[in-house]
VEXMILUM-117638 format. One record per residue (C-alpha): x, y, z; residue in one letter. Coordinates in steps of 0.001 Angstrom, whole numbers, padded with zeros to 6 digits. Example, Ala and Ser with C-alpha at 12.3 -4.5 7.8 and 13.67 -1.06 7.14 Angstrom:
{px 012300	py -004500	pz 007800	residu A}
{px 013670	py -001060	pz 007140	residu S}
//
This chain:
{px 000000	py 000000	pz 000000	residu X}
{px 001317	py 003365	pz -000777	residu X}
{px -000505	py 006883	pz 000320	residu X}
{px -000361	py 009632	pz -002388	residu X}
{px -001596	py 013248	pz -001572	residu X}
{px -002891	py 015207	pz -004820	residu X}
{px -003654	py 018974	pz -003944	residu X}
{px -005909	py 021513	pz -005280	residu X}
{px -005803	py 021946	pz -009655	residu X}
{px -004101	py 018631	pz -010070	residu X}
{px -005309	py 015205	pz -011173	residu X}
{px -003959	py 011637	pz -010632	residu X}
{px -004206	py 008969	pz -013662	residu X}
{px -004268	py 005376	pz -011557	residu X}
{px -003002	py 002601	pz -014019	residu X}
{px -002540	py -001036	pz -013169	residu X}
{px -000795	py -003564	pz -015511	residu X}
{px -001482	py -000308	pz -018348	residu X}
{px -004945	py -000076	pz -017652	residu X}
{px -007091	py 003147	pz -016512	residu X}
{px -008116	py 001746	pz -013418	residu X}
{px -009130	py 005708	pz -011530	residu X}
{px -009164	py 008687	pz -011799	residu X}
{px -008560	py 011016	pz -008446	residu X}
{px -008597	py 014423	pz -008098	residu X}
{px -007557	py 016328	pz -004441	residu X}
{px -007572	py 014550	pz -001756	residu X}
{px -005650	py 011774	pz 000078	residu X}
{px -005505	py 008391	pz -001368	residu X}
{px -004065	py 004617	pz -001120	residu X}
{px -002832	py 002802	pz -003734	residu X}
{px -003365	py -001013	pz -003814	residu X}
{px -000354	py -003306	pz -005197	residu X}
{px 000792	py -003155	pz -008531	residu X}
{px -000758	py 000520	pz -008575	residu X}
{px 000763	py 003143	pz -010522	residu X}
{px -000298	py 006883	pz -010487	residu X}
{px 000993	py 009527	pz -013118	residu X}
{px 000011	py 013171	pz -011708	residu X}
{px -001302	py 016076	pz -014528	residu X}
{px -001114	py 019469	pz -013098	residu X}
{px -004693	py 020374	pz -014727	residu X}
{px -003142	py 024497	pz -015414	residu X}
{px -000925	py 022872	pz -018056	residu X}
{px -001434	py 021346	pz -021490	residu X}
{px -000777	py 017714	pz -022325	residu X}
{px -000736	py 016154	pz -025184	residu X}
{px -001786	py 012553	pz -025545	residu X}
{px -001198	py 010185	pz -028487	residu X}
{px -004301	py 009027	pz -029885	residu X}
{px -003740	py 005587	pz -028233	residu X}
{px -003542	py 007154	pz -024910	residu X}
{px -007214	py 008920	pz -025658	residu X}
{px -008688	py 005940	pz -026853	residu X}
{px -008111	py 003811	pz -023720	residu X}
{px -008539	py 007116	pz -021331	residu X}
{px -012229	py 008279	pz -022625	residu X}
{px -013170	py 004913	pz -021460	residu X}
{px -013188	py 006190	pz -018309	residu X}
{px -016424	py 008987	pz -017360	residu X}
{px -014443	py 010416	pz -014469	residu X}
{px -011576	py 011033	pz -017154	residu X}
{px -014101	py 012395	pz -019619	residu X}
{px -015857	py 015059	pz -017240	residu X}
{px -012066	py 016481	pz -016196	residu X}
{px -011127	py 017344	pz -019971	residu X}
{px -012171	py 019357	pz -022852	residu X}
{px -012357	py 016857	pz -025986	residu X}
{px -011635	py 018517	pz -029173	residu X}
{px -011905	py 016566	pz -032515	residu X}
{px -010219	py 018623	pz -036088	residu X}
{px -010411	py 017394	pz -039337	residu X}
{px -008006	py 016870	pz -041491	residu X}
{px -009318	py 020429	pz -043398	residu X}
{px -009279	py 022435	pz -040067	residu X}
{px -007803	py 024488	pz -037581	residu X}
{px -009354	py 025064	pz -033834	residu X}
{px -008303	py 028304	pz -031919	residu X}
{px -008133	py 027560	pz -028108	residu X}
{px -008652	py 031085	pz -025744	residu X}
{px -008149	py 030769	pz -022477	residu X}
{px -009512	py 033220	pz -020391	residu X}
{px -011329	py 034919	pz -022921	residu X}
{px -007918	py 035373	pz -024857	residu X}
{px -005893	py 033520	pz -027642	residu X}
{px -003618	py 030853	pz -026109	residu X}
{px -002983	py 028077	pz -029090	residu X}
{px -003868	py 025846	pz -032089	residu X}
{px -004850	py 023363	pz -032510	residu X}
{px -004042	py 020924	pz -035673	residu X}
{px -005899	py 017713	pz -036804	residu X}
{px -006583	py 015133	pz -034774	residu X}
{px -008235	py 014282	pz -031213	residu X}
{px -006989	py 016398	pz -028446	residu X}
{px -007493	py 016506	pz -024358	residu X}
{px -007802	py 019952	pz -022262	residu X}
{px -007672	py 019517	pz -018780	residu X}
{px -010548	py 021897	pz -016963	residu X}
{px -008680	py 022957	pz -013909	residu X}
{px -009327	py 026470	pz -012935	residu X}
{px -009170	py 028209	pz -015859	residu X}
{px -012215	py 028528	pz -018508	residu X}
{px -011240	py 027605	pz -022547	residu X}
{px -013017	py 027958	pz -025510	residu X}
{px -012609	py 026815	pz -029365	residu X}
{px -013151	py 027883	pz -032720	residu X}
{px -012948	py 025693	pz -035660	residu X}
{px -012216	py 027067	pz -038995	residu X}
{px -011946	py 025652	pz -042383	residu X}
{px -008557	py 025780	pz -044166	residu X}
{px -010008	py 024458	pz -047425	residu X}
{px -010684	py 027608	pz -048679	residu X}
{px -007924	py 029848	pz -049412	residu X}
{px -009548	py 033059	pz -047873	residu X}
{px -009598	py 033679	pz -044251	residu X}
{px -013044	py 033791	pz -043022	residu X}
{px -014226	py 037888	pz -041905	residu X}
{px -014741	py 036560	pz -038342	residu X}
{px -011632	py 036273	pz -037589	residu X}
{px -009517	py 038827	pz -035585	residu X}
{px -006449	py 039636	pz -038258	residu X}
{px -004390	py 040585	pz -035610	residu X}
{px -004374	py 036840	pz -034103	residu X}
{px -002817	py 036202	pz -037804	residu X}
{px 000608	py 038257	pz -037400	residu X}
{px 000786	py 036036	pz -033511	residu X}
{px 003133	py 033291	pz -033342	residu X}
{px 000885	py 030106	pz -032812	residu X}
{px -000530	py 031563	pz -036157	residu X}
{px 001672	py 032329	pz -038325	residu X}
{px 002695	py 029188	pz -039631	residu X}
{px -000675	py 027831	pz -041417	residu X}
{px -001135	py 031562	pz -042592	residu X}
{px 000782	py 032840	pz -046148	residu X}
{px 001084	py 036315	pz -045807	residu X}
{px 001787	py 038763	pz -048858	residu X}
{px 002544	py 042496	pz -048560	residu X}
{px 001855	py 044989	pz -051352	residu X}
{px 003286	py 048166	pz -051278	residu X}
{px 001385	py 051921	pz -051673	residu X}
{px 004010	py 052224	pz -054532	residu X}
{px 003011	py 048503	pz -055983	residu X}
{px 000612	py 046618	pz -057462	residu X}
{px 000645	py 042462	pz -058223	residu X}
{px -001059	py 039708	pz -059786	residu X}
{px -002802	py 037489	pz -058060	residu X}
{px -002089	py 033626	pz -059587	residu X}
{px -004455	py 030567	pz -058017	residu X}
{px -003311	py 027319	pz -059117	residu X}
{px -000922	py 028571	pz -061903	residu X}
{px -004504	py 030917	pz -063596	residu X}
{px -004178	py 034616	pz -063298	residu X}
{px -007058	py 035720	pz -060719	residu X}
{px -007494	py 039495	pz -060060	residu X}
{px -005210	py 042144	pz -059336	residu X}
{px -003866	py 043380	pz -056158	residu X}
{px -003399	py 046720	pz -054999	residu X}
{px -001437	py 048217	pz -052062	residu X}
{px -002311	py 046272	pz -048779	residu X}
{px -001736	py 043016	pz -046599	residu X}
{px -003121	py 039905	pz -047770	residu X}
{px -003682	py 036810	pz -046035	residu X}
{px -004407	py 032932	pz -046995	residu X}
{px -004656	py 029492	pz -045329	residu X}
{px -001813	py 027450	pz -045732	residu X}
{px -003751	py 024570	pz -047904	residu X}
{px -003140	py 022696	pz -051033	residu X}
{px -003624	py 025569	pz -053015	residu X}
{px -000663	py 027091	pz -054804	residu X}
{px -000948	py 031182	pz -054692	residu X}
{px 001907	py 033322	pz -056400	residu X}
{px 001924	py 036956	pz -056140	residu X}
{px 004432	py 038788	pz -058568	residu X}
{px 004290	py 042154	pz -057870	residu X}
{px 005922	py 045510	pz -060105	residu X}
{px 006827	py 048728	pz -059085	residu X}
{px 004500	py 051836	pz -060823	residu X}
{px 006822	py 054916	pz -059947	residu X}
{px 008422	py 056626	pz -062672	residu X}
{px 011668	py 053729	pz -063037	residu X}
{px 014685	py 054997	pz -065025	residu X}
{px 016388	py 052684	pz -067783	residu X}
{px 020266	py 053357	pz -069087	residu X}
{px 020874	py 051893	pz -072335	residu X}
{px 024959	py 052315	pz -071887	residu X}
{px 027762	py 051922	pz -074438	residu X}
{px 026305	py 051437	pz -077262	residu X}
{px 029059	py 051244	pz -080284	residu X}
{px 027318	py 052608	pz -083771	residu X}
{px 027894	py 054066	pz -087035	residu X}
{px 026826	py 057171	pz -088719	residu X}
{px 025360	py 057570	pz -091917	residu X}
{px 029190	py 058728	pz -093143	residu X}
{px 030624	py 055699	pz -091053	residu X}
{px 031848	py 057351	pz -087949	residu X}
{px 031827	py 055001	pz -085179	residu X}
{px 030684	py 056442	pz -082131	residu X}
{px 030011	py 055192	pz -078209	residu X}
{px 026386	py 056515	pz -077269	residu X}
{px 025108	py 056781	pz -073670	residu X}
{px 020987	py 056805	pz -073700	residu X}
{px 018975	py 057707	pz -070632	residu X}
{px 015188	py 056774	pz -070873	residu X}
{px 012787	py 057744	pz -068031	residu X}
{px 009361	py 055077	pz -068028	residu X}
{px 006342	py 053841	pz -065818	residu X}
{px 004412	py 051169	pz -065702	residu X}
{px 001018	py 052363	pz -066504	residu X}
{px -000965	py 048041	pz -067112	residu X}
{px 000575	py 045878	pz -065033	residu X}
{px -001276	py 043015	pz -067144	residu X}
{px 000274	py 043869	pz -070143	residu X}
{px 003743	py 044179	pz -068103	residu X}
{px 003843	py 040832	pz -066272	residu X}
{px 001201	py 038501	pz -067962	residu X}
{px 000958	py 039278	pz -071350	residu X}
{px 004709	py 040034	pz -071998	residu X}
{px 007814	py 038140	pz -070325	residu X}
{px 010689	py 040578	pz -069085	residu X}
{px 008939	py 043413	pz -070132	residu X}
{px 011919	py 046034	pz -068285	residu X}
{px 014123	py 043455	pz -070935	residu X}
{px 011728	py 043668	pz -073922	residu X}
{px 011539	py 047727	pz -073541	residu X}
{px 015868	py 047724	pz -073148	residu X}
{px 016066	py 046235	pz -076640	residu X}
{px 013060	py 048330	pz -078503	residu X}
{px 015216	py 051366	pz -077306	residu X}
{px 018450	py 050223	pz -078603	residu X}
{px 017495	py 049167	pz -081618	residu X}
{px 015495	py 052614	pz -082403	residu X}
{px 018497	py 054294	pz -080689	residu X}
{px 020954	py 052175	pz -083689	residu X}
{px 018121	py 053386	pz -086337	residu X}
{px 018354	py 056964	pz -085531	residu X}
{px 021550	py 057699	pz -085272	residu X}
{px 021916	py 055416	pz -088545	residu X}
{px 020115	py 057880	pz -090592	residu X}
{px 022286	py 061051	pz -089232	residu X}
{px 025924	py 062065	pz -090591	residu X}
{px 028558	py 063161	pz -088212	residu X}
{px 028154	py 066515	pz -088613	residu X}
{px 024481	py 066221	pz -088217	residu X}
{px 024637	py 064027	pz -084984	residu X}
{px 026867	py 067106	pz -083450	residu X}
{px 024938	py 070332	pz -084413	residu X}
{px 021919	py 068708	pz -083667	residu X}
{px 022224	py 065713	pz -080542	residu X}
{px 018726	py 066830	pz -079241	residu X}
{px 016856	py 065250	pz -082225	residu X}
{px 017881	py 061845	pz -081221	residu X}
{px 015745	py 061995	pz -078311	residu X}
{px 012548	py 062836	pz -080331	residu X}
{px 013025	py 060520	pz -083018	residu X}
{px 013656	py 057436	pz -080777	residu X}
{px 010335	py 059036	pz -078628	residu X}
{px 008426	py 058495	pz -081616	residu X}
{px 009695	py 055213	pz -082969	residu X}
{px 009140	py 053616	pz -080026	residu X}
{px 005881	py 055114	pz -077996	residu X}
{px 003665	py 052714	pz -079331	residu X}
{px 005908	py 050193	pz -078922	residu X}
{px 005987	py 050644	pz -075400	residu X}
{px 002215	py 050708	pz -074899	residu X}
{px 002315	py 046813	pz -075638	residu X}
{px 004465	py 046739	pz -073023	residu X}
{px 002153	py 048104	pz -070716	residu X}
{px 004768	py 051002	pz -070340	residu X}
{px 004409	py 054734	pz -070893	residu X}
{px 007758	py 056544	pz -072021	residu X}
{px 007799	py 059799	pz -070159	residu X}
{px 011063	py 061269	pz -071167	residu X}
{px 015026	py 059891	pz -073156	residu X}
{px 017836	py 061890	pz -074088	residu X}
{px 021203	py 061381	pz -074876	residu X}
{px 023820	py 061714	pz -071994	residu X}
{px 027209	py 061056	pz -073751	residu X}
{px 029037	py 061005	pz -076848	residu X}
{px 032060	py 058848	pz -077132	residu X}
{px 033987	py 059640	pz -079909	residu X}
{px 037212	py 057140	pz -080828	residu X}
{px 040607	py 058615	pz -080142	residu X}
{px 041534	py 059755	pz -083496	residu X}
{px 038261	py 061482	pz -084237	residu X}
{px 039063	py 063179	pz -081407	residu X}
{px 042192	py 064279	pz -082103	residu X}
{px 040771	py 065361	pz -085854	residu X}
{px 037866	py 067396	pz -083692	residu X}
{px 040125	py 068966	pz -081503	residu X}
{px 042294	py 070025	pz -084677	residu X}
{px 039428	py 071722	pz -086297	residu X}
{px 038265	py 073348	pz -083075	residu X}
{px 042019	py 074405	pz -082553	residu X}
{px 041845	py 075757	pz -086257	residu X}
{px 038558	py 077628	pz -085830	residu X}
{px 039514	py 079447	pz -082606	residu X}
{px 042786	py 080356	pz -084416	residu X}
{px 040487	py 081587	pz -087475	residu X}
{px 038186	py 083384	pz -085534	residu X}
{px 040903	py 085240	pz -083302	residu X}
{px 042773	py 086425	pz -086472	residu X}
{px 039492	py 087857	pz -087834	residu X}
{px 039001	py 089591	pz -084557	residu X}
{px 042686	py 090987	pz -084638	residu X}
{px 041990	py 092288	pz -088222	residu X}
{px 039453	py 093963	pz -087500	residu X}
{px 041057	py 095850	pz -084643	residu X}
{px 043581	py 096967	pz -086660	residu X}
{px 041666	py 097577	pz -089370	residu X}
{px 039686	py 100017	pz -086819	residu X}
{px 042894	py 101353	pz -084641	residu X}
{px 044157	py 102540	pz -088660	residu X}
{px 040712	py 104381	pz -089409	residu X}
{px 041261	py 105996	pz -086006	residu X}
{px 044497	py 107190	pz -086516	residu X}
{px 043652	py 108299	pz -090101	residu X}
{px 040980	py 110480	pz -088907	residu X}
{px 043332	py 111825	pz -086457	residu X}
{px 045899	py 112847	pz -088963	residu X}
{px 043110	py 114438	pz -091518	residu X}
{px 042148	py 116480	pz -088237	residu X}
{px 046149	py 117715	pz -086781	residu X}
{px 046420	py 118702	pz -090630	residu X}
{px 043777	py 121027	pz -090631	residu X}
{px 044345	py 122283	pz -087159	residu X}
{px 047852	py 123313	pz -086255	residu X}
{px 047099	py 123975	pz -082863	residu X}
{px 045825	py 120480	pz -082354	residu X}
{px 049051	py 118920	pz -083866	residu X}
{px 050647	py 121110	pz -081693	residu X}
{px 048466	py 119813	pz -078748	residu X}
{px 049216	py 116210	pz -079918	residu X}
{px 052672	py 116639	pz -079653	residu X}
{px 052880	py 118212	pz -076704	residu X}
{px 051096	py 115008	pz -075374	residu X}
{px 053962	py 112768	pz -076852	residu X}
{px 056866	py 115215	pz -075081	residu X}
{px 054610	py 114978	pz -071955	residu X}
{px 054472	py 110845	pz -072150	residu X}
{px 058492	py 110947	pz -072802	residu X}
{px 059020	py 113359	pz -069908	residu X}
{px 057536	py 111048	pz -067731	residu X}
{px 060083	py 107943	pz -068376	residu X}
{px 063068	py 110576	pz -067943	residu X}
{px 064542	py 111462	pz -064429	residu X}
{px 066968	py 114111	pz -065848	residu X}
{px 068165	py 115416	pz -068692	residu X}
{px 071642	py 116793	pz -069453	residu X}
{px 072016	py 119378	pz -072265	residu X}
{px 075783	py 120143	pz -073629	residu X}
{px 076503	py 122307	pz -076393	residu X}
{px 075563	py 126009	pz -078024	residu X}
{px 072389	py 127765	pz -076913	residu X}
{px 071007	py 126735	pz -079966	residu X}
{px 069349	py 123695	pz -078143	residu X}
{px 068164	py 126118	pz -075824	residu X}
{px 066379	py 128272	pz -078316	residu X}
{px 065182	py 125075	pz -080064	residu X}
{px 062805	py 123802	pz -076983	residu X}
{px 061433	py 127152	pz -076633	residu X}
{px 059965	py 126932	pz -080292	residu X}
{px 058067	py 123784	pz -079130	residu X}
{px 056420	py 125312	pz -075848	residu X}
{px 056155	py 128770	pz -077109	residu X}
{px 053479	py 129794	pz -079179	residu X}
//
């Protein structure tokens, strides 16, 4: 004989050779020979196998101490304890002791893809939950395609989206519909005349039909990369060197125009392109830098011919005037005695007086 003690909130499972054989609760007990007692503390959860239930709701005592909870294969119970969400529960049979706190559960059916409205979303983003949930985030900046089984469903704009985990295969591919920029970078092409040139091409873009983008065409930022190159080639192909350089912003409008439409089956609206460098080959360069050299050289020449073309009508007009006016060639040379006068610190005179007499007939009258 042995004497076991079970206090308050616990249970005692009496087996003997395997067999449920009582069930006591709190008290003060004896246990017969070949007794064996396995004590539950009723404020936890156990989990029996379903071998263990099948020989323990044999027993009515057992039965009254537990909540019994059958899920199907297709469903998902939500235990709250308290009034709040403590667990789930996953197919099969399961066994809640009572004890002192008060549970509840809520079945729901994971056949269906959509979460049913009843349910509080915020027990979704919890822990116990968020493995039999798929979760899928679209941004304010986004929008995606919704795929069900491999078919094209609806589309999605920007929010949070929730589905069982089930059989059913969901993909969600989702695009971004800001203004995107594309560079279409060292490209190598020839002019009308041959010249081989390195073009840098900036094109500006948004998605405007994300069906056309993602379902009708594969790689549509690809697709669009290719439609600009080759209109890019075209352009320029039609343009001699000469042209291409006194006129670089027509590019931009003829590849706008070969290509809009183009675009549109892309699902894509072109919102601005231009061309952001010119790479010319090392000896064209050196032959453009020889005629800018020999332009500059040109064009200074022409300005210093027509300087002195202009300083000689001045001084022409001056001479016409001195000759009619003695007093002014008189004045103009004073200037040029007063200009020398200025570089000289002294002057030494030797000989007659005749040099004497020969200053005073410039300053006297």
């Amino acid at each position: 004989m042995k004497r076991v003690t079970i206090n308050t909130n616990y249970v005692g499972l009496v087996f003997k050779r395997g067999k449920l054989k009582n069930v006591l609760t709190e008290g003060t007990y004896w246990l017969g020979f070949g007794e064996d007692m396995t004590l539950y503390d009723m404020g936890k959860e156990y989990f029996f196998t379903l071998a263990e239930l099948e020989v323990l709701v044999t027993n009515s005592d057992f039965t009254n101490l537990v909540y019994l909870v059958d899920v199907a294969d297709n469903e998902l119970a939500l235990v709250y304890r308290n009034g709040n969400f403590k667990s789930v529960l996953t197919a099969g049979k399961h066994a809640i002791w009572k004890g002192l706190s008060s549970y509840a559960f809520e079945k729901v059916n994971t056949s269906n893809m959509e979460i049913e409205a009843n349910i509080d979303r915020n027990l979704l983003e919890k822990a116990p939950m968020n493995n039999y949930i798929r979760a899928y985030k679209v941004e304010s900046f986004e929008q995606a395609l919704l795929f069900i089984d491999g078919k094209f469903d609806k589309v999605l704009e920007a929010g949070n989206y929730m589905y069982w985990k089930n059989a059913t295969t969901i993909t969600v591919v989702k695009t971004d519909m800001r203004q995107l920029n594309l560079e279409v970078v060292g490209q190598e092409i020839l002019t009308k005349d041959k010249a081989q040139l390195r073009i840098n091409f900036s094109v500006q873009y948004k998605v405007i039909d994300i069906i056309k983008s993602l379902l009708e065409n594969k790689d549509f930022d690809k697709q669009l990369y290719i439609i600009m190159q080759l209109a890019l080639r075209e352009s320029i192909g039609l343009m001699t060197f000469d042209e291409l350089m006194e006129s670089k912003e027509k590019i931009a409008a003829q590849v706008m125009e070969l290509t809009l439409a183009k675009a549109a089956d892309l699902g894509v609206k072109l919102i601005n392109c231009g061309v952001k460098d010119i790479i010319l080959p090392g000896d064209v360069k050196e032959i453009m830098n020889q005629v800018l050299i020999a332009e500059k050289r040109a064009q200074a020449n022409i300005i210093t011919r027509r300087e002195e073309t202009a300083s000689t009508r001045s001084l022409l007009n001056t001479a016409k005037l001195m000759e009619e006016n003695a007093m002014l060639y008189k004045l103009k040379e004073m200037e040029y005695v007063e200009k020398i006068a200025e570089k000289i610190n002294n002057i030494s005179l030797s000989g007659s007086g005749q040099i004497v007499d020969q200053l005073k007939q410039i300053f006297v009258k």
